[in-house]
Backbone as CSV, one residue per row, in Angstrom:
resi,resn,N_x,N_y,N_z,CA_x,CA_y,CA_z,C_x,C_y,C_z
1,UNK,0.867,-1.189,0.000,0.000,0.000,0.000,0.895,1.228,0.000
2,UNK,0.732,2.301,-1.484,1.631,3.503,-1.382,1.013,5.107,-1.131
3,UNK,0.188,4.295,-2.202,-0.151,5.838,-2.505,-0.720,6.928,-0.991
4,UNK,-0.907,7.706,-1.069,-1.390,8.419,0.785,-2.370,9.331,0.048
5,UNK,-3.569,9.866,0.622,-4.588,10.749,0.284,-4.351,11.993,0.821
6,UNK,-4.514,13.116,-0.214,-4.051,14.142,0.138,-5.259,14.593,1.302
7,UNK,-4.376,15.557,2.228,-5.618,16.320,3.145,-4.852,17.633,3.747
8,UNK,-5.797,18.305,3.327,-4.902,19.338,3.668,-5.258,19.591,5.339
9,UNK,-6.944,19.255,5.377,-7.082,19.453,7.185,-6.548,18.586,8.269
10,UNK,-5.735,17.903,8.052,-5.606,17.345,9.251,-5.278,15.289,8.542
11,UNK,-4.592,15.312,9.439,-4.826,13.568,8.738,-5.981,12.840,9.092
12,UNK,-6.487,12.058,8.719,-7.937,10.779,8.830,-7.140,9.388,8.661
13,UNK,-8.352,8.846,9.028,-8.382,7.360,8.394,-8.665,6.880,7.164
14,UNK,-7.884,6.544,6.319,-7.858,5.908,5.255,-8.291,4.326,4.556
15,UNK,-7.420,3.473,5.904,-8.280,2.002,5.818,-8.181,1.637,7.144
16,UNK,-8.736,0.540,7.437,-8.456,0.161,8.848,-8.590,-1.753,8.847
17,UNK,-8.474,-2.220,9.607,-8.279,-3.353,10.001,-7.781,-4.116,10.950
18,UNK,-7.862,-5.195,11.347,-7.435,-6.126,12.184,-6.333,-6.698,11.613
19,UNK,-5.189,-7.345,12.678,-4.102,-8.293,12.349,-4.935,-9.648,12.113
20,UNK,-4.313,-10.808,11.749,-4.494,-12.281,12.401,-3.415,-13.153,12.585
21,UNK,-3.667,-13.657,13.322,-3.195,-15.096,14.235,-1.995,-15.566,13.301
22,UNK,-1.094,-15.712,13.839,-0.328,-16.370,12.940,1.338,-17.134,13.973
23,UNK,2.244,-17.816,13.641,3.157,-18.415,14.565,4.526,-17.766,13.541
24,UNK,5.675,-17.659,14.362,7.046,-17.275,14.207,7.940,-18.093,15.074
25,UNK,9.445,-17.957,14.521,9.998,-18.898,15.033,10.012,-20.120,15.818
26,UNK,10.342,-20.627,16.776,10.070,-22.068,16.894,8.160,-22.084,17.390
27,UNK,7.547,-21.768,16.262,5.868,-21.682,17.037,5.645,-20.426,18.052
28,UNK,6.215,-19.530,18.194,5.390,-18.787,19.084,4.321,-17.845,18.069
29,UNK,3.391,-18.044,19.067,1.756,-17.509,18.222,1.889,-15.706,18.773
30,UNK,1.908,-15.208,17.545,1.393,-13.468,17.732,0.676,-12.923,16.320
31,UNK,0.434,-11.692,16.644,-0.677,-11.031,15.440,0.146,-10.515,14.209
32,UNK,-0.247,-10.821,13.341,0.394,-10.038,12.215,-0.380,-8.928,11.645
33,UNK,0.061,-7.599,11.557,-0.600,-6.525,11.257,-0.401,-5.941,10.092
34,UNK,0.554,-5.647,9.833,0.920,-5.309,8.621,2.087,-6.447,8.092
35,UNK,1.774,-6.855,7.210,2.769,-8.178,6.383,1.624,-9.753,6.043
36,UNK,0.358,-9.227,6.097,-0.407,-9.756,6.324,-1.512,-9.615,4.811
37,UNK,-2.357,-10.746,4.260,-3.163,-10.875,2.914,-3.691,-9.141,2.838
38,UNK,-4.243,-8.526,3.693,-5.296,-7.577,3.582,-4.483,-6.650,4.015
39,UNK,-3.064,-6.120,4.299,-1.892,-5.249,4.390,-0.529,-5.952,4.197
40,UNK,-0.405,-5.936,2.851,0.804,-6.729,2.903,2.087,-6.039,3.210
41,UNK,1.905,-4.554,2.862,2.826,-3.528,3.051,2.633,-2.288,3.317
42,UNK,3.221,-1.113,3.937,2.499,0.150,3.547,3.752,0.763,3.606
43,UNK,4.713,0.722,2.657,5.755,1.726,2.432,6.182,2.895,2.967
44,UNK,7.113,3.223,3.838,8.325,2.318,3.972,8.525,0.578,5.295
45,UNK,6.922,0.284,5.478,6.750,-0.559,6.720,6.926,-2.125,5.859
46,UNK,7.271,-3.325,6.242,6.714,-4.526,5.604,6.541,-5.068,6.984
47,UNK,6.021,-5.241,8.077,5.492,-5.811,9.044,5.157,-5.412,10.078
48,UNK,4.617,-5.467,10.956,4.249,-5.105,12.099,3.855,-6.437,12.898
49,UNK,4.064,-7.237,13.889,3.732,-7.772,14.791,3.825,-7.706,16.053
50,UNK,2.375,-7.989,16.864,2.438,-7.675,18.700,2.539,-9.111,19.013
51,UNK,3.415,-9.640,19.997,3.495,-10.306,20.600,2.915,-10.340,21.861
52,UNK,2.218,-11.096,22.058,1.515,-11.258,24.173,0.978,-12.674,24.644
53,UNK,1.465,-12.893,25.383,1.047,-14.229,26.578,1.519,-14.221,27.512
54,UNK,0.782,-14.767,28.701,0.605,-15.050,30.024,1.943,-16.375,29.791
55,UNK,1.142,-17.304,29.247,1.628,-18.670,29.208,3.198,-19.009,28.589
56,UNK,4.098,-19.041,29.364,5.636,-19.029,29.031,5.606,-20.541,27.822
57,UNK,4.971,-21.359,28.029,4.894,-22.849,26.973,4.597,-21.729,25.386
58,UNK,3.647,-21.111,25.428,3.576,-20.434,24.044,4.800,-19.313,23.441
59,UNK,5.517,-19.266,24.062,6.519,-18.350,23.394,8.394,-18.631,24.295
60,UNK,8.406,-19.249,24.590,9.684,-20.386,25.345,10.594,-20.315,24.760
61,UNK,10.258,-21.055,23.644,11.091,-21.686,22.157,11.703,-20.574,21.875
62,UNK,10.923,-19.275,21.396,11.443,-18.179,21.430,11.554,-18.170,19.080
63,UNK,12.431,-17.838,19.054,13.012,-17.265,17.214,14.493,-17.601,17.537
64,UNK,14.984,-19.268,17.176,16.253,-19.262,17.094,17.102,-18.975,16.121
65,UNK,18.228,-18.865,15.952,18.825,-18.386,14.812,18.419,-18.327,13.676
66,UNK,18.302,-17.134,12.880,17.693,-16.922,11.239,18.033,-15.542,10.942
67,UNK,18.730,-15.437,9.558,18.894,-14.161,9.273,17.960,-13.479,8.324
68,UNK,18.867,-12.097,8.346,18.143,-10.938,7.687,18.805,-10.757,6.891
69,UNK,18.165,-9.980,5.660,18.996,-8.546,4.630,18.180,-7.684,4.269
70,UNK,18.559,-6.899,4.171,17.722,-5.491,3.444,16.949,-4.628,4.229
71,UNK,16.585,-4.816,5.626,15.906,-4.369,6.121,16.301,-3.960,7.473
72,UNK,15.141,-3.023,8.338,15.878,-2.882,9.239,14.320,-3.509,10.214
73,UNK,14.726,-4.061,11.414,14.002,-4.111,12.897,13.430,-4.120,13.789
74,UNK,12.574,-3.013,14.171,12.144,-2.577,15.156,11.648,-3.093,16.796
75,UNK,12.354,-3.510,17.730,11.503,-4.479,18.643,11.410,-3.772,19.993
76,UNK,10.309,-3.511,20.361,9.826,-2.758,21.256,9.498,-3.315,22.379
77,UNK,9.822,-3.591,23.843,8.916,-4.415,24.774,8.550,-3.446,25.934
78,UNK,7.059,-4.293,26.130,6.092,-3.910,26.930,6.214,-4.529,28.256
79,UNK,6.659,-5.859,27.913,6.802,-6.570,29.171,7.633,-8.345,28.681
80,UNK,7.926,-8.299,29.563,8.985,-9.632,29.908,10.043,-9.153,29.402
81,UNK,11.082,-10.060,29.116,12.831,-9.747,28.393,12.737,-10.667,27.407
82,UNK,13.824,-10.021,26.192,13.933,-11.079,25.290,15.619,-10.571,25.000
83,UNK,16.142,-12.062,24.961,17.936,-11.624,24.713,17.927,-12.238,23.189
84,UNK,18.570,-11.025,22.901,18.966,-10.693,21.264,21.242,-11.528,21.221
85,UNK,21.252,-12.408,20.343,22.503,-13.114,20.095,22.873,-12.812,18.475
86,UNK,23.924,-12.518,18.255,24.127,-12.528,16.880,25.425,-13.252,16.392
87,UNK,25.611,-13.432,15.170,26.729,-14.379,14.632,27.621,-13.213,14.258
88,UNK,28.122,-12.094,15.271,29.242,-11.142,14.577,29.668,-10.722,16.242
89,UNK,29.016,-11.386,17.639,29.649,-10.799,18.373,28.234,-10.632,19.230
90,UNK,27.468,-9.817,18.850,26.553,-9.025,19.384,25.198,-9.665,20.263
91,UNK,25.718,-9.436,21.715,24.438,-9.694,22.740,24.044,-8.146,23.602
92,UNK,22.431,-8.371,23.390,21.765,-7.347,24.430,20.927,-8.178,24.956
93,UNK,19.999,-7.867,26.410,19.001,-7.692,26.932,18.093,-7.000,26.501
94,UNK,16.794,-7.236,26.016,15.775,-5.967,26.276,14.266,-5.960,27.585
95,UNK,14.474,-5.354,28.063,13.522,-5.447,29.184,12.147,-4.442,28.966
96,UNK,11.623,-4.534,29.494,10.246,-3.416,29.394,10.683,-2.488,29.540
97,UNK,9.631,-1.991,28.663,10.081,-0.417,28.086,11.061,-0.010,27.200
98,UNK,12.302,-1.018,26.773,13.476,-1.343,25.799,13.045,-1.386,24.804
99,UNK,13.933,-0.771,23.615,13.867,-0.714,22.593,14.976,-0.989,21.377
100,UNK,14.871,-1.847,20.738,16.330,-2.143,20.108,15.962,-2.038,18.609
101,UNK,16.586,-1.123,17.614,16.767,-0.581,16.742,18.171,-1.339,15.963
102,UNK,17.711,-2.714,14.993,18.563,-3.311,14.261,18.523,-3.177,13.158
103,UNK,19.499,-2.498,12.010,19.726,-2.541,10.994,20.749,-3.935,10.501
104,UNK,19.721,-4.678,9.663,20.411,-5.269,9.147,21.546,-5.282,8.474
105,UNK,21.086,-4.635,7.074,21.978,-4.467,6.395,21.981,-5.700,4.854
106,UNK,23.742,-5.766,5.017,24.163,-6.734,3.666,23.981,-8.144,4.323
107,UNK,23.343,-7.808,6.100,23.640,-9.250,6.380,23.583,-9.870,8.115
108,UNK,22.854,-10.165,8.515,23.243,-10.987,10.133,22.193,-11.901,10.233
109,UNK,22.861,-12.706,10.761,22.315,-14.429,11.536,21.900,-14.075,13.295
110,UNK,20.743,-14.058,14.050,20.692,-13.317,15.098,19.756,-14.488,15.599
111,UNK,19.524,-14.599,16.803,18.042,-15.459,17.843,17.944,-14.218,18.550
112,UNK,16.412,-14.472,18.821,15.722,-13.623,19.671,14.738,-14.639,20.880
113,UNK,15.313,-15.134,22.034,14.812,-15.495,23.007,14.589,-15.121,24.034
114,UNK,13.112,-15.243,24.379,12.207,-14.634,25.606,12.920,-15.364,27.150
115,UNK,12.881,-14.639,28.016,13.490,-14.800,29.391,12.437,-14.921,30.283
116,UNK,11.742,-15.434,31.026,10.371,-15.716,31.226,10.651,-14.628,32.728
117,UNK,9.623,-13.918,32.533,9.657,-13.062,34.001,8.080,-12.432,34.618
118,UNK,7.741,-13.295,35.568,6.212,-13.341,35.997,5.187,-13.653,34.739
119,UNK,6.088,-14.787,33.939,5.257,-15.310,32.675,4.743,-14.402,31.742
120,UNK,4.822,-12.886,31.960,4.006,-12.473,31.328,5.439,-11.730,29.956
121,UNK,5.001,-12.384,28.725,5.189,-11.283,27.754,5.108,-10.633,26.433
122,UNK,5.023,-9.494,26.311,4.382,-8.668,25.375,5.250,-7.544,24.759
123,UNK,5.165,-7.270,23.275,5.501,-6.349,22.831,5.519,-6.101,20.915
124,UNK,6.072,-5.238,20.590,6.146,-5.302,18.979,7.176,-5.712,18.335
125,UNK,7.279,-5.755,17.260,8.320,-6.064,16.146,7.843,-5.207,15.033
126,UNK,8.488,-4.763,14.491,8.243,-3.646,13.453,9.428,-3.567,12.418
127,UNK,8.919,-3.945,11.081,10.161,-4.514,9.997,9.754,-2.720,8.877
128,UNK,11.405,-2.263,8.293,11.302,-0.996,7.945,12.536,-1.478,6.563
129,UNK,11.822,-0.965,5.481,12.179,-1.265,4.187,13.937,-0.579,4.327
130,UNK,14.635,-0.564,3.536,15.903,0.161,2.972,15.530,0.200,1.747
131,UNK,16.284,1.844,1.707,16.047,2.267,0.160,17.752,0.816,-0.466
132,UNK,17.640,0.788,-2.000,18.670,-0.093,-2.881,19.856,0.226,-2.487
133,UNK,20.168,1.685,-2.239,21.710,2.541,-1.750,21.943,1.690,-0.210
134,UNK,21.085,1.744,0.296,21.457,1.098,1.807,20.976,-0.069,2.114
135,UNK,20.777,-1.248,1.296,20.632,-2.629,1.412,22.040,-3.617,1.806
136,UNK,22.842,-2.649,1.622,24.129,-4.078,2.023,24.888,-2.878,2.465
137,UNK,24.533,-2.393,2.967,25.360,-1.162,4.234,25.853,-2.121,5.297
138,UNK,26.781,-1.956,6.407,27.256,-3.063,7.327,25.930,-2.724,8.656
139,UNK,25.956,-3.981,8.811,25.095,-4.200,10.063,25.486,-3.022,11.590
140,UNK,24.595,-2.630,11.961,24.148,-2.024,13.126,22.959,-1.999,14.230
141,UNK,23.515,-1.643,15.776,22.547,-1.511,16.331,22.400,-0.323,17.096
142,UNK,21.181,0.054,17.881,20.704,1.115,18.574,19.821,0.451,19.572
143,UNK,20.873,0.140,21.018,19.855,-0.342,21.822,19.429,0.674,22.578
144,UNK,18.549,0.794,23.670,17.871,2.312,24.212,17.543,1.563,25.700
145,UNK,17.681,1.713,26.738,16.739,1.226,28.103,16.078,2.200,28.133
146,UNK,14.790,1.566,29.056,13.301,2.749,29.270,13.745,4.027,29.553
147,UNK,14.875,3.502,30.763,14.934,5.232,31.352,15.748,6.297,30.315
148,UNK,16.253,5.942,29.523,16.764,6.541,28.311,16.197,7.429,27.240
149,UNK,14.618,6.839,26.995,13.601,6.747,26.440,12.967,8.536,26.572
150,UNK,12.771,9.420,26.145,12.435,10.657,25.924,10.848,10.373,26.112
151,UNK,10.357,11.334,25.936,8.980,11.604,26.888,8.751,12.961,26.771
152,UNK,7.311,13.361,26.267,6.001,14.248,26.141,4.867,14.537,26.337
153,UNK,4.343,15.423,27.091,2.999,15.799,27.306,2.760,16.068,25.663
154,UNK,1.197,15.691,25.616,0.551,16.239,24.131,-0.184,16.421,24.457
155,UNK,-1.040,16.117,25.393,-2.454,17.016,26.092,-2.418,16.668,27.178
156,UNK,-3.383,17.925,27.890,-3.948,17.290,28.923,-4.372,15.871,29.431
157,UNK,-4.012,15.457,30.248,-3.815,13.010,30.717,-3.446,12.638,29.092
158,UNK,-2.646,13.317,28.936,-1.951,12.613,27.642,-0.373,13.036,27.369
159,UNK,0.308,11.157,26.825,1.685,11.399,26.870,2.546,10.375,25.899
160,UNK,3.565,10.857,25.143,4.145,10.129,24.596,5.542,9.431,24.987
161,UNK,6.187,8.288,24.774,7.111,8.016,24.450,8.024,8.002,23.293
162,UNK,8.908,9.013,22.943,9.335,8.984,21.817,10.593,7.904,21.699
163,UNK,10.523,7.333,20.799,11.320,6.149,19.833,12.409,6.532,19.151
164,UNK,11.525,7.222,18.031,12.289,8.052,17.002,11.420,9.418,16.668
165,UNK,11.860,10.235,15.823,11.009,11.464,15.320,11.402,12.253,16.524
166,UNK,10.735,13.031,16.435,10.452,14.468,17.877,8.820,14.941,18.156
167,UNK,8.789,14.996,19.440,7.435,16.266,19.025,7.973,17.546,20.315
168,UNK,7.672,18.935,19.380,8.421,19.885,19.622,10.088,19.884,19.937
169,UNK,10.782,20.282,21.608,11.793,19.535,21.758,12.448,18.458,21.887
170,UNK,11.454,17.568,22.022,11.744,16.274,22.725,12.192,15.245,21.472
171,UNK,13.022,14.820,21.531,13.993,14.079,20.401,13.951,12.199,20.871
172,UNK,13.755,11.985,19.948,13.945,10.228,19.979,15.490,10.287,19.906
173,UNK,15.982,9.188,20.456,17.589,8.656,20.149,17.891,8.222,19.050
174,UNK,16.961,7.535,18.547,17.269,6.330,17.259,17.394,7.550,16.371
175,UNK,18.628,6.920,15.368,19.032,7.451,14.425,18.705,6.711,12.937
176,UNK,17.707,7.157,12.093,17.763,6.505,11.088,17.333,7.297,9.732
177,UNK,18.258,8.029,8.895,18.369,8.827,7.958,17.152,8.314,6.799
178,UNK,17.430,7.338,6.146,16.673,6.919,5.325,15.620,7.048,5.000
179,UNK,14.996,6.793,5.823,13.413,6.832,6.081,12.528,8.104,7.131
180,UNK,13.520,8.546,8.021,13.197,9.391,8.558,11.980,9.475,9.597
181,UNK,12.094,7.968,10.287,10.866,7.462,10.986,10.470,8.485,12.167
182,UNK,9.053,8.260,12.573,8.679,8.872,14.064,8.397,7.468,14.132
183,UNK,8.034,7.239,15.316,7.448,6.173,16.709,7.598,6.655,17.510
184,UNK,5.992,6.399,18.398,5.545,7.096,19.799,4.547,5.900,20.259
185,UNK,5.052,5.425,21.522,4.113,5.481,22.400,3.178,6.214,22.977
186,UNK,1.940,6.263,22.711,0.964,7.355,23.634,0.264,6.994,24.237
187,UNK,0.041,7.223,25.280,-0.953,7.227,26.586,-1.893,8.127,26.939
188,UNK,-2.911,7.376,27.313,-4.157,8.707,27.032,-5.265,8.180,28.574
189,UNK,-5.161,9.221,29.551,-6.034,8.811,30.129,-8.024,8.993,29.601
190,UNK,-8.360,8.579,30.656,-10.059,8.631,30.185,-10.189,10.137,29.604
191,UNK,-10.773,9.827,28.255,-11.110,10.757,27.272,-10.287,11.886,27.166
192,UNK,-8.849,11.751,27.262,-8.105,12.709,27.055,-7.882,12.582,25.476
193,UNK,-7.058,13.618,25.001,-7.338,14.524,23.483,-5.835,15.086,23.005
194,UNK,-5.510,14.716,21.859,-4.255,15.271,21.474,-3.726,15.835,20.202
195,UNK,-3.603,16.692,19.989,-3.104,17.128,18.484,-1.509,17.019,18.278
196,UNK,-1.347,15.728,17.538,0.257,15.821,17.333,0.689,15.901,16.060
197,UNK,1.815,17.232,15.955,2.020,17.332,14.226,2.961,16.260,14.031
198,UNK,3.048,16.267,12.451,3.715,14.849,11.943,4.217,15.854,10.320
199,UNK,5.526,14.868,10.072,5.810,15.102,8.562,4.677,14.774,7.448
200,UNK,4.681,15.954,6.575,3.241,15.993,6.168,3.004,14.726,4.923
201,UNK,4.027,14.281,4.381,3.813,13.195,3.700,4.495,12.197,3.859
202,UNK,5.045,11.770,5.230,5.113,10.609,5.405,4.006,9.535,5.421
203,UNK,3.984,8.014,5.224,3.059,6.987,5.735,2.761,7.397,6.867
204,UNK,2.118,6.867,7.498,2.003,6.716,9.010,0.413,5.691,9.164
205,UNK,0.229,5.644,10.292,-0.280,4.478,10.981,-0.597,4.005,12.438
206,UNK,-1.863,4.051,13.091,-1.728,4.231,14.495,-2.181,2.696,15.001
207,UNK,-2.161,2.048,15.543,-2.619,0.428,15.999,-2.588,0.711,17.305
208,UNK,-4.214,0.886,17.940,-4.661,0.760,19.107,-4.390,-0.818,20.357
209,UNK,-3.871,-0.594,21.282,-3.358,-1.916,21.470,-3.831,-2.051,22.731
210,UNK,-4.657,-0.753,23.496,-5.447,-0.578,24.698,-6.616,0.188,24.306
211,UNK,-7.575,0.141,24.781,-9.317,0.879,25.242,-9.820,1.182,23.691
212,UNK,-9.596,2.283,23.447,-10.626,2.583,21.881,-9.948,4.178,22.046
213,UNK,-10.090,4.805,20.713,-9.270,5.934,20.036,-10.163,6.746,18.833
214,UNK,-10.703,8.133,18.878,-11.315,8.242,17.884,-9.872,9.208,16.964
215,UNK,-10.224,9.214,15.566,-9.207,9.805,14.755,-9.512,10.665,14.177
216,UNK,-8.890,11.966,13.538,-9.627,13.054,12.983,-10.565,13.804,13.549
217,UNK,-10.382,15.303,13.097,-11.151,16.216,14.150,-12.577,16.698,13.719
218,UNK,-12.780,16.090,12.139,-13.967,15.816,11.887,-14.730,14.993,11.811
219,UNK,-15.973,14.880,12.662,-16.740,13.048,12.598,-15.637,12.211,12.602
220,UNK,-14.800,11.820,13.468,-13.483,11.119,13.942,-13.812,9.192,13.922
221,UNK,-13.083,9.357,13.424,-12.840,7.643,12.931,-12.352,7.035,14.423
222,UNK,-13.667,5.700,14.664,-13.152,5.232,15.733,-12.291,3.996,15.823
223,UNK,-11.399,3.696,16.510,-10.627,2.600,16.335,-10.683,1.632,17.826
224,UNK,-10.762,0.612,17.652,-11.012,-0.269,18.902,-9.884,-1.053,19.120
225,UNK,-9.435,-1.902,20.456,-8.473,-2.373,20.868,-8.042,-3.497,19.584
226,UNK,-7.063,-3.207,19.203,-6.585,-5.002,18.111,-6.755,-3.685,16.228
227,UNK,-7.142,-2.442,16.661,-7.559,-1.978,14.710,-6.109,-1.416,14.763
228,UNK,-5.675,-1.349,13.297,-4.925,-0.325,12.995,-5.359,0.661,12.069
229,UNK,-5.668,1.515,11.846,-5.716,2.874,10.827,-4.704,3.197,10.117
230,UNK,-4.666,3.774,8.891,-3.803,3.883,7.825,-4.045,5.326,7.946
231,UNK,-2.553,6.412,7.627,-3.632,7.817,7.941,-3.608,8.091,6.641
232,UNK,-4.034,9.014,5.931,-3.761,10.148,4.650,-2.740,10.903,5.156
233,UNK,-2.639,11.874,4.241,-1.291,12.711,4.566,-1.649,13.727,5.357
234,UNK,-1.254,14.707,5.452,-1.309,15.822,6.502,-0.252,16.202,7.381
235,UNK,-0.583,17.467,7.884,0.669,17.957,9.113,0.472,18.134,10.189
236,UNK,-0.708,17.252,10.881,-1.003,16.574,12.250,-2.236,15.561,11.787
237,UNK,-2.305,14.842,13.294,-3.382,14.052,14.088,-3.989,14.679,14.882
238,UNK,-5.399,14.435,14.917,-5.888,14.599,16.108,-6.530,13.215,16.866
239,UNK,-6.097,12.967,17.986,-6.715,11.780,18.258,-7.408,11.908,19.675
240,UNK,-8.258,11.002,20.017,-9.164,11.395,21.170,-9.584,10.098,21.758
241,UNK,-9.339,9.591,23.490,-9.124,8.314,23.734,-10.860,8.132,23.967
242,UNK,-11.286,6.943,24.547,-12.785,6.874,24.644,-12.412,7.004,26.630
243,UNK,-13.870,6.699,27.412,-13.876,6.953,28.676,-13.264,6.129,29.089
244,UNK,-12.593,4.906,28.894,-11.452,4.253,29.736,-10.155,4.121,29.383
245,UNK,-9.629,5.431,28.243,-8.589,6.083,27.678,-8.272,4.701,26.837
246,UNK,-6.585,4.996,26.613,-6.266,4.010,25.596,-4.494,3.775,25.662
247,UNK,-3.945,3.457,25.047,-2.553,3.197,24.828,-2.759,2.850,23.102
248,UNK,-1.848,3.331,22.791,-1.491,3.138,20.963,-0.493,3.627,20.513
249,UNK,0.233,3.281,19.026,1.564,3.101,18.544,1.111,4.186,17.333
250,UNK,1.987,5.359,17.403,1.553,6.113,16.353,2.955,6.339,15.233
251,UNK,3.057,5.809,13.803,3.968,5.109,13.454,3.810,6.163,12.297
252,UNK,5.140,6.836,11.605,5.241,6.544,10.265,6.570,7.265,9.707
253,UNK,7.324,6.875,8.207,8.276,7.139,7.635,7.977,7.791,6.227
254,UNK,9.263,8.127,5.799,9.196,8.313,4.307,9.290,7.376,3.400
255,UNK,8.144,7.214,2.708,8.254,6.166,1.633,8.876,6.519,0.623
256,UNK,9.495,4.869,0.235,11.153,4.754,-0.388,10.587,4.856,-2.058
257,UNK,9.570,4.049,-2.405,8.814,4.379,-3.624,9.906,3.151,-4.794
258,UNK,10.452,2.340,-4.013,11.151,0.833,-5.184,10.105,-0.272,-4.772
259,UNK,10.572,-0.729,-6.075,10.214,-2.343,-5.532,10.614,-3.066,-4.779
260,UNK,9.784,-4.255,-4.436,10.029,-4.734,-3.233,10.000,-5.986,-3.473
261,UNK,10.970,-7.221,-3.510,10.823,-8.600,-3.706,11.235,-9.254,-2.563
262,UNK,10.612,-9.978,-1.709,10.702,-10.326,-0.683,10.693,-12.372,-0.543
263,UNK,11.746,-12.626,0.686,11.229,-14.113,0.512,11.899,-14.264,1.579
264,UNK,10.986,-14.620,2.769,10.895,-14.734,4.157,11.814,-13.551,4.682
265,UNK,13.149,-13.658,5.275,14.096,-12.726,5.637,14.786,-12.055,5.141
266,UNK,14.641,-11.802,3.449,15.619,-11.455,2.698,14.585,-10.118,1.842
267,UNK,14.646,-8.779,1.981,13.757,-7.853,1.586,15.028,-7.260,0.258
268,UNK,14.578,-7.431,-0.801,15.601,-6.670,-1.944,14.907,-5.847,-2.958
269,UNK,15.454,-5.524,-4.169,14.876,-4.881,-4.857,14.425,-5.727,-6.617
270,UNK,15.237,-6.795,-6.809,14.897,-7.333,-7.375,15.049,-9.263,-7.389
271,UNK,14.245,-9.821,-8.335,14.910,-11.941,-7.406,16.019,-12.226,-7.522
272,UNK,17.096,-11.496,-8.693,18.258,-11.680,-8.501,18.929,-11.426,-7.090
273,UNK,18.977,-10.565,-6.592,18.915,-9.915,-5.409,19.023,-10.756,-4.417
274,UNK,17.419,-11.317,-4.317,17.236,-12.133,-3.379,17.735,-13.836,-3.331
275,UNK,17.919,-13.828,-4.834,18.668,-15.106,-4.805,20.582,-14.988,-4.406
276,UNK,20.448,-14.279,-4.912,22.287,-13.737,-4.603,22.084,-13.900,-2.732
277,UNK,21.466,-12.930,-2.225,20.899,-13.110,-0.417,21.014,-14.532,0.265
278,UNK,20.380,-15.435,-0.974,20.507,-16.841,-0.045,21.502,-17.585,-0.417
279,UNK,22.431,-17.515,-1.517,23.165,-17.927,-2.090,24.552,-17.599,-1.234
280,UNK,24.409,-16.216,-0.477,25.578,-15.267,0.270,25.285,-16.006,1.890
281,UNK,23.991,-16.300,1.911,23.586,-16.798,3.463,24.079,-18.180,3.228
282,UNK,23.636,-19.384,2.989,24.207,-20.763,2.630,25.483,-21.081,2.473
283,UNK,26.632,-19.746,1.920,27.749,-19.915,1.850,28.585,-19.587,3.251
284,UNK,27.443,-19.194,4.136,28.471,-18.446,5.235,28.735,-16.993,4.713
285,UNK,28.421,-16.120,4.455,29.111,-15.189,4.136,28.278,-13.921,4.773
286,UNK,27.262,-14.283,5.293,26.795,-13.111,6.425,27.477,-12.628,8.006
């Protein structure tokens, strides 16, 4: 999905929908939101998945070793730990509220296993295209702990966590030129209200993941716990929580505008590409 609807008042909702059910690495079951039949993409995004369970047997196993190319990352947690291993050296922790910002690149072999802590855990994964110039750039990371994590009032019982992007002074850490992402956590108590500006033609994308959210400041598009909204373009949001407020992920970049040939972990620009990718992975050469 590329194209964005122009608006000059304000951004709206464009499409909306539910994730579904689906399993990753050794079987653990989470939602797929975007990378999915009815959003397969929305440029510069190719996935979005929330992870959550009580039950440590459903997500244990964890995502053992499997690599990437072309793309970059995003893994956000809400709750429990998951330790990140890679085949170049590279171990982190991420704990709640952590955020780890992996650029692939030309290449890494990595596991991502959950650390079971009061059974409970939850959070996102969020996969972000590379333009052709920066597909085999060398691998990097950007890990962040909570308390690291920048932070905004946007209204009254309302507040963000910034990721990446800014709103007013407040600056995300993550560094990522390309695309030029925002990500925010926002928090909204009962029926609190927020106008947040945004780059006026980036994608963007909000996925309610607590209470209900109306969108737009005209006849406002409502969104319920599990929807995501697609916005149009514009140079803010207005969003407005319902009476038992909400929590939601307000997402978007500059779209890269290439093609996209994809096959499982390997995001390129054309099948040569992607065959060269597995041909470079099989040999050892990531």
């Amino acid at each position: 999905m590329s194209g964005l609807e122009k608006n000059s008042q304000g951004r709206k909702v464009i499409w909306s929908g539910q994730g579904m059910a689906t399993s990753d690495g050794a079987g653990v079951r989470l939602t797929r939101i975007i990378g999915q039949r009815d959003l397969p993409d929305l440029d510069p995004f190719l996935l979005l998945d929330e992870f959550s369970s009580d039950d440590p047997k459903a997500y244990i196993a964890g995502f053992p070793d499997h690599p990437h190319r072309g793309f970059e990352t995003v893994t956000y947690m809400l709750a429990g730990r998951m330790r990140h291993r890679d085949n170049k050296g590279h171990e982190g922790l991420l704990r709640p509220g952590s955020v780890q910002w992996m650029t692939a690149g030309r290449g890494i072999v990595h596991s991502e296993m959950p650390e079971q802590e009061e059974g409970l855990l939850r959070g996102f994964q969020l996969w972000i295209n590379l333009p052709a110039r920066e597909k085999l750039r060398p691998p990097r990371y950007q890990e962040f702990a909570p308390e690291r994590i920048p932070s905004a009032d946007v209204g009254v019982g309302a507040s963000a966590k910034i990721l990446a992007g800014h709103i007013g002074g407040a600056h995300g850490l993550i560094e990522a030129g390309a695309t030029q992402p925002f990500y925010f956590d926002l928090v909204f108590r009962d029926a609190a209200a927020a106008e947040i500006p945004l780059p006026e033609d980036h994608s963007g994308f909000v996925y309610v993941y607590e209470g209900d959210l109306g969108i737009g400041e005209v006849a406002p598009y409502r969104l319920a716990r599990g929807d995501l909204g697609v916005l149009s373009s514009g140079a803010s949001v207005r969003l407005a929580a319902g009476a038992a407020g909400a929590r939601a992920l307000l997402v978007g970049g500059k779209p890269i505008g290439e093609p996209i040939v994809r096959y499982g972990p390997f995001v390129m620009n054309t099948r040569e590409e992607v065959c060269e990718a597995m041909a470079d992975f099989q040999a050892g050469r990531f």
